[in-house]
C-alpha positions, 0 to 999 in steps of 0.5 A: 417356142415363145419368141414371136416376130411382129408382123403386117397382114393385110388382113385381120381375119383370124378365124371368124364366123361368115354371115350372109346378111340380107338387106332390101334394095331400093326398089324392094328386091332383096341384096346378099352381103356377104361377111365375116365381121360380126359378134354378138353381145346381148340381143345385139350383134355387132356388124362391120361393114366396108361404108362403100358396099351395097349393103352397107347403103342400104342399112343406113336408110332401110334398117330391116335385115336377116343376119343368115349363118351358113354351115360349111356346106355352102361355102361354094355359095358363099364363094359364088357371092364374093366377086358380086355387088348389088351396086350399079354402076360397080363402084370405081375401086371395084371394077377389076374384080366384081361385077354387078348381079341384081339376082344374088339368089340366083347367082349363088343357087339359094332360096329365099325363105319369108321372114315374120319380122322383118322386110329382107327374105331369110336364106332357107339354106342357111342353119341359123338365121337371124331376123334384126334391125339395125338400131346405130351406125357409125363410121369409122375409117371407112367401115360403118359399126353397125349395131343390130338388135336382134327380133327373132332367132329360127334354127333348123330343127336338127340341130336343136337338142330335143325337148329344149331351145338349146342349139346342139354344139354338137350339131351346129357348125359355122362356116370359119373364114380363117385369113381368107380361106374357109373351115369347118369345125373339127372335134369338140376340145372342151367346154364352158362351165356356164355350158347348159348343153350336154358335153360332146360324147362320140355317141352324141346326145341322148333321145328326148322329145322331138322340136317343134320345127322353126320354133322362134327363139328369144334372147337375153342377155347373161352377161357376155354371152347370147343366151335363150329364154326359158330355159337359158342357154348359150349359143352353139359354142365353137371349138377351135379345131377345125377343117378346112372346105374350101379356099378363098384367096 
């Protein structure tokens, strides 16, 4: 049981959250980047993006972004958006497989919603969203490290523990991009000790005050985790049973 074989994936995507980042094109209108290389750490999130893709460009000379967090309810959008670029001409390396769509919106059947910080339009149907600015960039084998300092955090109103600004883990489930194929969460397995949210019971959460509805959040940092202001809390945090919605060879 503890032997292991080493091994050469092509690719390293061993279980990640999916973003759809909003950025502004050049000529104002807004492009979708799909992806699945993000972390947060404080008031940052932390983004790898290929150097040569559409939003990646855009970042490097208009900072202004909305990192969107999908459910696994739109992970057919998500996969309408893969074989897209904002680029045109289509990239060289890319002409097999992608094709060029000015109307990412459109394309993929979702809806811009305004922003209050920031110039990109939010993803309204997107549960999470997160208005940012990109603050560093680095490149690095021909990704580009962004670092993006998040401003305003909007959560659906459903899946906000009453009374609080604690995301429900019982509620929030994040579209998992697992070696190219799309999960959703399944059963809670456990919890932090640092958790600040009630544990997962079959009967859910206790009744309590109704949200206020796109309530903005601020962040602080705690540590090593991404946590809310008066009063504090992690975000929703994942557990590792999941279920899988879709595929994505």
């Amino acid at each position: 049981m503890n032997d292991h074989v080493a091994i050469a994936p092509s690719i390293l995507y061993f279980g990640t959250p999916v973003a759809l980042l909003t950025t502004e094109n050049a000529d104002g209108s807004p492009n979708i980047t799909p992806m699945s290389s993000a972390w947060a750490l404080g008031e940052v999130v932390v983004l790898g993006l290929a150097r040569s893709g559409h939003g990646a460009r855009n970042l490097t000379s208009r900072p202004d972004l909305v990192i969107n967090l999908p459910g696994p309810g739109q992970w057919a959008a998500v996969e309408r958006l893969a074989p897209l670029t904002g680029a045109d001409p289509v990239p060289e390396h890319k002409r097999d497989r992608f094709r060029h769509e000015p109307d990412k919106f459109a394309a993929a059947g979702l809806r811009p919603q305004p922003a209050e910080l920031v110039r990109p339009p939010r993803i309204a149907e997107c549960p999470l969203q997160l208005e940012a600015r990109a603050a560093a960039i680095r490149e690095r084998a021909g990704f580009l490290v962004i670092e993006a300092d998040v401003l305003r955090v909007h959560c659906a109103p459903e899946l906000v523990v009453p009374g609080t600004q604690h995301v429900d883990p019982a509620k929030w489930s994040p579209l998992i991009y697992n070696f190219r194929h799309y999960f959703g969460l399944g059963e809670q397995l456990g919890h932090s000790f640092r958790s600040e949210t009630p544990a997962i019971a079959s009967g859910g959460h206790g009744q309590g005050p109704a949200p206020v509805p796109d309530q903005p959040c601020r962040l602080r940092a705690d540590g090593d985790h991404y946590v809310h202001d008066q009063p504090r809390d992690e975000p929703g945090r994942l557990a590792v049973g999941r279920r899988q919605v879709g595929d994505h060879r």
